[in-house]
Each structure stands twice: as C-alpha cells, then as structure tokens.
MIBAGU-180956 format. One record per residue (C-alpha): x, z, y; residue in three letters. Coordinates in steps of 0.2 Angstrom, whole numbers, plus 5000, padded with zeros to 4 digits. Layout:
<atoms>
{{X,Z,Y},'ALA'}
...
</atoms>
This chain:
<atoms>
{{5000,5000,5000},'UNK'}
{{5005,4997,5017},'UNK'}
{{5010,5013,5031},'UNK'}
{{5019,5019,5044},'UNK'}
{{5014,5006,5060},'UNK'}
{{5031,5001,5069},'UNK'}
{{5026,4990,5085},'UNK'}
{{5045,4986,5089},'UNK'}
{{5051,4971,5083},'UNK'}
{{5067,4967,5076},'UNK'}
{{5080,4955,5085},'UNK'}
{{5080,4937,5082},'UNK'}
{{5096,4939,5074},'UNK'}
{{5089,4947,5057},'UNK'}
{{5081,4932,5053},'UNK'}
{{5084,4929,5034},'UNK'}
{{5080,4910,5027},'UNK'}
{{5063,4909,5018},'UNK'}
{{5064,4902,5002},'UNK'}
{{5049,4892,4993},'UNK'}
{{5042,4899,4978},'UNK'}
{{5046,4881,4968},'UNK'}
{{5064,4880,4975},'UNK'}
{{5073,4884,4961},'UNK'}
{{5064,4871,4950},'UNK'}
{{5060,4855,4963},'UNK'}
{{5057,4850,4982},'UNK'}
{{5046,4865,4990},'UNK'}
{{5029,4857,4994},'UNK'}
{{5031,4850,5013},'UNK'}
{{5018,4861,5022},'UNK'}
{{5003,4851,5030},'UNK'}
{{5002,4844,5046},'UNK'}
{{4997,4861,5056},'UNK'}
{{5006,4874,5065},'UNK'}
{{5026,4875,5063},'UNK'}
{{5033,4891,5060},'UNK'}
{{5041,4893,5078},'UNK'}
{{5059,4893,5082},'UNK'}
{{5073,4907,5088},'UNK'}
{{5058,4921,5081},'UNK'}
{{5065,4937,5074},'UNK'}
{{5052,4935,5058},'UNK'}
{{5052,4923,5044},'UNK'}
{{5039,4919,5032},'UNK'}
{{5038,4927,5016},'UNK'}
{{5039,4913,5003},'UNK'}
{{5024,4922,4994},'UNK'}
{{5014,4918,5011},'UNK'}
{{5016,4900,5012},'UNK'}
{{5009,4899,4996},'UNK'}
{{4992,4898,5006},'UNK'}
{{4990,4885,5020},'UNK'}
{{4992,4891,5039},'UNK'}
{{4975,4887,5049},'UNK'}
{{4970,4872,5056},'UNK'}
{{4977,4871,5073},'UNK'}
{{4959,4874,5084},'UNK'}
{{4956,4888,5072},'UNK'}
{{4974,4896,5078},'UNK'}
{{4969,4892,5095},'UNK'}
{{4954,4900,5095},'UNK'}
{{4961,4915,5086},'UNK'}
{{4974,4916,5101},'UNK'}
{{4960,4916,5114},'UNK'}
{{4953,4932,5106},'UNK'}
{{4972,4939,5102},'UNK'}
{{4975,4934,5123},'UNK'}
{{4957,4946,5124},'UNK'}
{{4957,4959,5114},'UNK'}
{{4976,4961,5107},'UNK'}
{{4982,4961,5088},'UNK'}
{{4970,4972,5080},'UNK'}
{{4978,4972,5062},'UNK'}
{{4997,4976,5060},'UNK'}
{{5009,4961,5052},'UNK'}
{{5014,4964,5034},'UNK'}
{{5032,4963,5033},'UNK'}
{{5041,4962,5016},'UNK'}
{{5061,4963,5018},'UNK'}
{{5059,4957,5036},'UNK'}
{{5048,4942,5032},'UNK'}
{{5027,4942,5035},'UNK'}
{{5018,4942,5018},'UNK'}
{{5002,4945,5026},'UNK'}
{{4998,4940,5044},'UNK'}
{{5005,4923,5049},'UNK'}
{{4990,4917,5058},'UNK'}
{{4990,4932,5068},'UNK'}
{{5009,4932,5071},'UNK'}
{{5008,4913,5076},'UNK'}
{{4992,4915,5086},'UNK'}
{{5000,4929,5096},'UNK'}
{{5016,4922,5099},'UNK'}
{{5004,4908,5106},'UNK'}
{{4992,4919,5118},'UNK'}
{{5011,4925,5124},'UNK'}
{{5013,4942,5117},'UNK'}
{{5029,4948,5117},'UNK'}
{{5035,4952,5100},'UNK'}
{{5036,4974,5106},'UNK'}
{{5017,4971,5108},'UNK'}
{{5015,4963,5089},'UNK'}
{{5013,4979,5078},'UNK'}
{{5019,4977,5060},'UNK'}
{{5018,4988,5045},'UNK'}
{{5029,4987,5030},'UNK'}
{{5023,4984,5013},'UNK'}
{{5025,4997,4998},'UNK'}
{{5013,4992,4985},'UNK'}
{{5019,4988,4966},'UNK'}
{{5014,4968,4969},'UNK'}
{{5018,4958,4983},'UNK'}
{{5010,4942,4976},'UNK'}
{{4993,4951,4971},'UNK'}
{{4991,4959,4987},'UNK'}
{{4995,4941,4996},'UNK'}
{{4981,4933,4983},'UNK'}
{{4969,4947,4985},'UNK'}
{{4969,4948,5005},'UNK'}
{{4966,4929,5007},'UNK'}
{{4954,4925,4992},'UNK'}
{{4943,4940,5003},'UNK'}
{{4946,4931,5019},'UNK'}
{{4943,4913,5014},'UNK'}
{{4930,4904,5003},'UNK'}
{{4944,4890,4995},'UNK'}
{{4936,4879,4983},'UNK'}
{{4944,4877,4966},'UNK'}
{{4955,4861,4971},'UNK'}
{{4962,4874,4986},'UNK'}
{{4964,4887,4973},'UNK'}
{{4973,4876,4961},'UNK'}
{{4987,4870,4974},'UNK'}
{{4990,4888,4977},'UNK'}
{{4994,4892,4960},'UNK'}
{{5005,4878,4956},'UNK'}
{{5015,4885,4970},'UNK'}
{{5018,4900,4962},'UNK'}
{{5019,4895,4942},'UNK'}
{{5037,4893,4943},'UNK'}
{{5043,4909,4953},'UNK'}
{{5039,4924,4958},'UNK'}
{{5048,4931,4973},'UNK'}
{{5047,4948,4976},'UNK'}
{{5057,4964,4981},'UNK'}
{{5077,4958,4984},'UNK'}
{{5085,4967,4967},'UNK'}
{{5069,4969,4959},'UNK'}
{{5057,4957,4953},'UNK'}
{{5063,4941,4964},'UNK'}
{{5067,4931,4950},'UNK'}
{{5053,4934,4937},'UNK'}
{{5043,4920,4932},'UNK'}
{{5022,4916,4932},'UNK'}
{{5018,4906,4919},'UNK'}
{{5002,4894,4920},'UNK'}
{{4991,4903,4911},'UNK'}
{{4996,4916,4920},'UNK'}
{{4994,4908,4939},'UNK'}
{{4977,4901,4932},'UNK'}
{{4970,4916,4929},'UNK'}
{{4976,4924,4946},'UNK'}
{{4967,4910,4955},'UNK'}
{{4952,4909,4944},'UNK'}
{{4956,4890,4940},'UNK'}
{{4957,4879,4925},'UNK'}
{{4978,4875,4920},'UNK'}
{{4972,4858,4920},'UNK'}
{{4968,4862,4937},'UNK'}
{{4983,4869,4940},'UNK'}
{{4992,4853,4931},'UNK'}
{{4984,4841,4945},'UNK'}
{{4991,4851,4958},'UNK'}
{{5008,4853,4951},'UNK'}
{{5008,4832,4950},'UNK'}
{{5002,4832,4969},'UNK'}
{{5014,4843,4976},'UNK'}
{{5028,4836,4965},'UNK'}
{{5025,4817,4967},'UNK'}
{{5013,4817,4983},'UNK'}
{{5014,4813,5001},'UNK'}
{{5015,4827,5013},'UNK'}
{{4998,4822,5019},'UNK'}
{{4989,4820,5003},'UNK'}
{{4993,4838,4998},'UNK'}
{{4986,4843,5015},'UNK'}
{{4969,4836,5012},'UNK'}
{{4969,4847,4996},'UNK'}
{{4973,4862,5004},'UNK'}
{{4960,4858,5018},'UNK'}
{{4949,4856,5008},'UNK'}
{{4946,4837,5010},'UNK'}
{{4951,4830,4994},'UNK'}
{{4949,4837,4976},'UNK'}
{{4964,4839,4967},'UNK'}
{{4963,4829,4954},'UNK'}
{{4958,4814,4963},'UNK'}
{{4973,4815,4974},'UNK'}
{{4984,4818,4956},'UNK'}
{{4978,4799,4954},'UNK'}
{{4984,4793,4970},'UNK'}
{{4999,4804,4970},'UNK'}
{{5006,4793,4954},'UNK'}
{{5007,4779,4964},'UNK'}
{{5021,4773,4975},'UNK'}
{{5022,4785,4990},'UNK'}
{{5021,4768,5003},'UNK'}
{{5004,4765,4994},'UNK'}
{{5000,4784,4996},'UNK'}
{{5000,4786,5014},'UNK'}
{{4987,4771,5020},'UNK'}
{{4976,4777,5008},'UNK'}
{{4976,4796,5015},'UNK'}
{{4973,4788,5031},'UNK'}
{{4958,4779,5025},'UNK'}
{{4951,4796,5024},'UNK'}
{{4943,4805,5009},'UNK'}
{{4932,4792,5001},'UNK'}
{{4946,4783,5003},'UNK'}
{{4957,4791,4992},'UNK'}
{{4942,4796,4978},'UNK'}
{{4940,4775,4977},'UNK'}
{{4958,4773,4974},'UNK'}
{{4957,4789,4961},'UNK'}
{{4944,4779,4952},'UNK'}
{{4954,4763,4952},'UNK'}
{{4970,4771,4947},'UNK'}
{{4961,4779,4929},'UNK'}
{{4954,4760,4927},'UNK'}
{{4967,4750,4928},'UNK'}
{{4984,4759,4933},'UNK'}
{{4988,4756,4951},'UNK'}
{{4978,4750,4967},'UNK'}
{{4975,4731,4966},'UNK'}
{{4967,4721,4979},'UNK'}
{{4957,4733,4985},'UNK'}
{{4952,4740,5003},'UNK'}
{{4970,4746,5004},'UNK'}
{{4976,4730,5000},'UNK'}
{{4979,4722,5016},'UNK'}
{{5000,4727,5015},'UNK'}
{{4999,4729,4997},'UNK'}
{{4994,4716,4987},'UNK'}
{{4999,4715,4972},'UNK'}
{{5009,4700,4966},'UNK'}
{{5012,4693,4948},'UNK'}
{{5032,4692,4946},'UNK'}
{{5038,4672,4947},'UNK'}
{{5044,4673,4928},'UNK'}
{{5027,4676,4921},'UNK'}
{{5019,4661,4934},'UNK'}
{{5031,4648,4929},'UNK'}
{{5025,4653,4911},'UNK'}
{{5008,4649,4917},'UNK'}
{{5010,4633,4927},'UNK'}
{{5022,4626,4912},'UNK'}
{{5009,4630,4899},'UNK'}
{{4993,4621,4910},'UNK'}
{{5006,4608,4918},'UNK'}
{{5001,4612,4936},'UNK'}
{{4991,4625,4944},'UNK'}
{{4978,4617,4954},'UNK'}
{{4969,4634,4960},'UNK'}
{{4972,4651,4962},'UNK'}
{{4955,4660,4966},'UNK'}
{{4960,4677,4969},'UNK'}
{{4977,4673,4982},'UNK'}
{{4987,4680,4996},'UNK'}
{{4996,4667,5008},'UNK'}
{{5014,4677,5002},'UNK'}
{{5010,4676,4982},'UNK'}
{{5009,4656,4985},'UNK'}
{{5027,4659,4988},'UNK'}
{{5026,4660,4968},'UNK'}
{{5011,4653,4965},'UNK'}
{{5010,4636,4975},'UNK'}
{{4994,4630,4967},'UNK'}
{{4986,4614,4975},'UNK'}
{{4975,4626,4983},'UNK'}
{{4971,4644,4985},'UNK'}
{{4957,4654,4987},'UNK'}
{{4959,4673,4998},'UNK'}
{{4950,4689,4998},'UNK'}
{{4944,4683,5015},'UNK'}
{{4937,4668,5009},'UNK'}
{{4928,4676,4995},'UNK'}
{{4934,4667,4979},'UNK'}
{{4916,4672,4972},'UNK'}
{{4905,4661,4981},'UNK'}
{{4916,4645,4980},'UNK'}
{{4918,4631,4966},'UNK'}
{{4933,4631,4956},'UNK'}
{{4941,4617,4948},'UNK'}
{{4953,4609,4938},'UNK'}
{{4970,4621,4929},'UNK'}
{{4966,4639,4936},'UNK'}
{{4979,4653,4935},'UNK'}
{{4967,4669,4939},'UNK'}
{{4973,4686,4940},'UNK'}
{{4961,4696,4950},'UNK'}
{{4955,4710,4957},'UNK'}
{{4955,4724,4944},'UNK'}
{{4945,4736,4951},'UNK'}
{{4928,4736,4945},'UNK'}
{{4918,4730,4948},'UNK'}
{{4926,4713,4956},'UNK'}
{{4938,4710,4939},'UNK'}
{{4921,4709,4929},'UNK'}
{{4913,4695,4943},'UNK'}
{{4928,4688,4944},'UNK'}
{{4929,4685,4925},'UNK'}
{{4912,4680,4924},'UNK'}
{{4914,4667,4938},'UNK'}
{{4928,4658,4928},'UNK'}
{{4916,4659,4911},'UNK'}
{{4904,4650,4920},'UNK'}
{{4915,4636,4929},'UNK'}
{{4922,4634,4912},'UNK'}
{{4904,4631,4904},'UNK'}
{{4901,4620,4919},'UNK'}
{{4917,4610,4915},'UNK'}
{{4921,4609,4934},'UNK'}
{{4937,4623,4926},'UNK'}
{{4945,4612,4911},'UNK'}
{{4960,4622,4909},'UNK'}
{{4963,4643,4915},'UNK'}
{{4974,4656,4912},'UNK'}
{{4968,4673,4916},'UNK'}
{{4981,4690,4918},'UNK'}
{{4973,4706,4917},'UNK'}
{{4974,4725,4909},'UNK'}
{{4973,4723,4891},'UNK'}
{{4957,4733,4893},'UNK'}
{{4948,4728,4878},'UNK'}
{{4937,4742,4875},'UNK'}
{{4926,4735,4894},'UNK'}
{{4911,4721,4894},'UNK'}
{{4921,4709,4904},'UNK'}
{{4936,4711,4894},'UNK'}
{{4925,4707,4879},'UNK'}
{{4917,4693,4889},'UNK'}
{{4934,4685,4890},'UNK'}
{{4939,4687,4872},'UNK'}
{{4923,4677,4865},'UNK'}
{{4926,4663,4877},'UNK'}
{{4946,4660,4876},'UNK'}
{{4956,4648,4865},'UNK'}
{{4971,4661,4865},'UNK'}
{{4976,4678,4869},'UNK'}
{{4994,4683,4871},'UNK'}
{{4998,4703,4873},'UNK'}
{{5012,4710,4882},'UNK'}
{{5025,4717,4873},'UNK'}
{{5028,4726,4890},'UNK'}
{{5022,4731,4906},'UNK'}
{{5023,4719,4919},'UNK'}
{{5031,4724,4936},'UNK'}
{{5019,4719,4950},'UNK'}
{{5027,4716,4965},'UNK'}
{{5020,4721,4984},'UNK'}
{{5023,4708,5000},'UNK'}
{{5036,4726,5002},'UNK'}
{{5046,4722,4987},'UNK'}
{{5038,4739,4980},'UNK'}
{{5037,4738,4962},'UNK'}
{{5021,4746,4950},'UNK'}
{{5021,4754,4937},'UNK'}
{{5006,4752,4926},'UNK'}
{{5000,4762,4913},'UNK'}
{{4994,4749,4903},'UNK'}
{{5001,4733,4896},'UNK'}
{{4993,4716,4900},'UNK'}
{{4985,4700,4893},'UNK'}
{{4988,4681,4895},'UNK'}
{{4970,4674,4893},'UNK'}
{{4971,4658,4888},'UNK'}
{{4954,4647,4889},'UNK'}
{{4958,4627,4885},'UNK'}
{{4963,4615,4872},'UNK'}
{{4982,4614,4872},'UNK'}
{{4985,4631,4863},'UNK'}
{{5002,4625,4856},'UNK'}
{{5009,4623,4876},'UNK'}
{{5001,4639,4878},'UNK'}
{{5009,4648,4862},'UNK'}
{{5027,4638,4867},'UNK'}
{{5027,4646,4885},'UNK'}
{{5022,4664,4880},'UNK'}
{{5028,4666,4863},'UNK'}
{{5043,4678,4872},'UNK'}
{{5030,4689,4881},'UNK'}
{{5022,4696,4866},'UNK'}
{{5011,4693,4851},'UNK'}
{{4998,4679,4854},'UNK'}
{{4982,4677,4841},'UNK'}
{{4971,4663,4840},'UNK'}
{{4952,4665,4851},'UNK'}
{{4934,4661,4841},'UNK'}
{{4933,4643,4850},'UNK'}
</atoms>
C-alpha cells in the first residue's frame, strides 16, 4: 500500500532510463500518437505504467484545466523514482504549470507493483477486450518490479490472460500487432478503434501497406482484415491506388508464350503494362466488368471478394460467347470457393504452383502470400500451355 505523502520533488538529475516491459525479448511497442513523456523532468515512467496508453490529448487538456482549478487532488505513485500510478495527472499538471514542489507524490510499498498498476486502471477505465489484450502482451514477457527483487521474473500468457480477463488468443493477436505493426495501427487498438485481431491481419502485411490503410480509418482496416484471411495480402482493393499488386515478368512471359500474344488484360494498371503490354488493357477505373473482352486474355484479378468471383464469371461468359478464344487466369489456389470451382469446370488446364509467387507493388515491395497460386488455363492448345508451365508446378488435365 501506498504512505507517507512527500510533495517535494526530486532533482532532474535522478532521472533513471525507463525500460519497456518487452525489452529484453524485441522492440518496445512505439507508444501511440498522444502525449510525450516531457523532457529535462525529474520523474520517469515506470515501465509497468506504459503498459496502459496515456489519454488522448483533449482528455489531458481538460484534466489540466481542472488540475489549473482545483490542484492535484491524488498523490503520484512513485516506484524507485519512476510514476507507476499517476501519469495523466503528472503530465496534466506539468501542463496547467505546476511546479514539480506543488506535485505531491507517495511512494509505493505494496507486495505487487503490476497488480496494483492493473487493478487501479481496470477501475478507472472501461477497455474493451482488444484494449485489454494489448496490455497484456505488454507484460507476457517481463515483469519489472522492485530493483533486486522481482525485476526479472517472468508472466507467462496464461498468466497475463488471466490478469486481464482476455482469451491467449487474444493476447496472441496483440503480441503480432505490437511485434510486426505500425506505430499507428497499435494506437487504434489501444484507443479503442480497431479490434485486435483485425489489426493482427493487417499488421502481417508490409508495413508501407500498413499505414494507408490505418489512415483510411477503422472500416478501413476491418475490409483489409477480411481480405488478408481470403486471400493473403491486400490486392486491388480501395488501398490499391500505390499498391497494386503486380504479377512478376517471369510468370507473364510464361503466359503470353503459351497464348502467343496477350491481346487483353482486363484487370490492369498503366505500370503492370510495363510487364504485361497486351494489345490493350482494361483499369480499375474503367471497370473491366462492364466491357467486352476479346481475343487471348491474361486475367489475374481482384482477389478480394467479392470482385475475384465477377471477375471469373465475366471471363466464363466471354468464353461461352466465343468473343474470349484463348485465357489464362492467375489466382489463390482457393479451391474449396464457388468461383474457384466455377473455373475448374470450365478450363482446359490447371497448373499449381510449386511455390508462392512474389507479387510486386509499383514500390518494388514484395508480398508474401500465404497461399500458393494457380495458372487457369481455358483454350485448346493445352500442349503450349503444359510446355510453358511445366517448371512452375504440377499441371492436370480440366473436364473440357
């Protein structure tokens, strides 16, 4: 339990470096765009502190405005010289100008340091789960407490689940957000904006995909969560205007040297003809859809749903109107789908991937699929097709 009140502050050169609770094991979570810690102050935070996020900035300002009023009406924790309990009051009267004599303080004596931090502020605040989890994955690896005493000892999972009243798998998506997220994605969480195993989704993909997305705000980011556990990674989507996906020049060489020429790309981006050069192209813009395609089409299209299952059927029925004589369509080997199935009753050949391919953005950023991919072949020169992909992977004969 806390005692003895002290109101006089120590002098700035005391300050002792905080430490983050997941130091020892990775990079400590970088803390969401609020308030900073301030500079040249005689207290640090407790690493067992920043385990929760520091109010929202008009939420500080108004706590300041009242401070400015009516004072600091309860002490500042301090553990070892750094606040464990208190850092929105500290920061708020710092703001409303209080000199630091004028901030008491009360040192802390109980038996647990993080229960005491977890207790105070599941009191004070009403955090949903996803906000709960991200606090404990901050703590599963470490447990700093008392210097000598208990600063090394460890919480497991289980056990920083149970202290939060979360699920570990829970805990598991907040761990991946902290670990491989952007600064501002594992903001949202803690704010309350985002569930945390949404942003686990997006946090997988490449951090220059990341950030737009967060941006976009947080139906933003649930869309590319849902297109992530589809397919992978976000392609052609509404975050695809710098990051379009394009298939690598190996595997479109294959393709135009197994249909002789590519006279139409339906799903296209002015930089992929770099690659591509069809005859002629067909862009997000100009919605592919609601044209006519003819002649040798190389397809590899949108793969969130549900555009990749109209873009599928949209080449079935060009090929059943004969205006398609020749295609070659590249997707998720998702064959367990309706579209996917679709496909496989129509095509003349289908070669699977022995890999993953590399998508490449206009950024020269690379994907990382989860999956592996098909070449749908739909014509009548299966040997071409078979000569040009043999390499790529296995290849079995279609029903027509």
């Amino acid at each position: 339990m806390p005692n003895k009140v002290r109101p006089a502050a120590p002098s700035a050169g005391t300050r002792r470096p905080i430490v983050h609770p997941n130091s020892a094991k990775s990079k400590p979570p970088a803390r969401p765009p609020q308030a900073a810690w301030p500079a040249n102050t005689p207290y640090e935070e407790h690493p067992l502190a920043a385990i929760f996020p520091i109010l929202e900035r008009d939420a500080l300002v108004a706590l300041a405005d009242d401070i400015r009023l009516h004072g600091v009406r309860e002490p500042i924790v301090l553990l070892g010289g750094q606040v464990l309990d208190g850092r929105n009051r500290y920061l708020a009267a710092r703001q409303a100008g209080l000199p630091y004599a004028a901030i008491p303080t009360v040192e802390f004596e109980g038996p647990d340091p993080l229960a005491y931090v977890i207790s105070l502020n599941l009191k004070r605040r009403h955090l949903s789960e996803s906000q709960r989890a991200m606090v404990a994955a901050k703590i599963e690896t470490a447990r700093p407490g008392r210097p000598g005493k208990d600063a090394n000892s460890q919480v497991t999972r289980p056990e920083a689940a149970s202290l939060l009243n979360v699920s570990e798998r829970s805990v598991a998506s907040a761990a991946v957000v902290l670990e491989r997220g952007v600064p501002e994605l594992a903001a949202a969480v803690e704010a309350g904006k985002v569930a945390v195993s949404a942003a686990a989704e997006v946090a997988r993909l490449l951090e220059a995909v990341q950030a737009p997305i967060v941006d976009e705000g947080a139906a933003a980011v649930r869309e590319a969560a849902r297109e992530v556990r589809e397919t992978g990674h976000v392609h052609r989507t509404a975050f695809s205007g710098d990051y379009e996906w394009f298939t690598p020049a190996e595997h479109v060489e294959r393709a135009r040297a197994a249909l002789g020429e590519i006279d139409l790309d339906p799903a296209s981006h002015p930089l992929a003809q770099q690659t591509v050069r069809a005859a002629r192209f067909i862009t997000k813009e100009a919605n592919g859809l609601a044209q006519e395609w003819w002649g040798r089409v190389f397809l590899n299209p949108p793969y969130a749903q549900p555009l990749i299952a109209h873009f599928v059927d949209k080449l079935l029925a060009e090929l059943e109107a004969s205006r398609v004589t020749e295609a070659i369509l590249l997707t998720h080997n998702s064959t367990d789908t309706a579209w996917a199935q679709h496909a496989l009753g129509a095509c003349s050949a289908i070669c699977f991937t022995r890999g993953r391919i590399r998508f490449v953005s206009p950024k020269r950023d690379v994907a990382a699929p989860t999956q592996g991919q098909t070449f749908t072949y739909f014509g009548r020169d299966v040997a071409a097709f078979h000569r040009e992909f043999a390499e790529v992977g296995c290849i079995f004969p279609g029903p027509m």
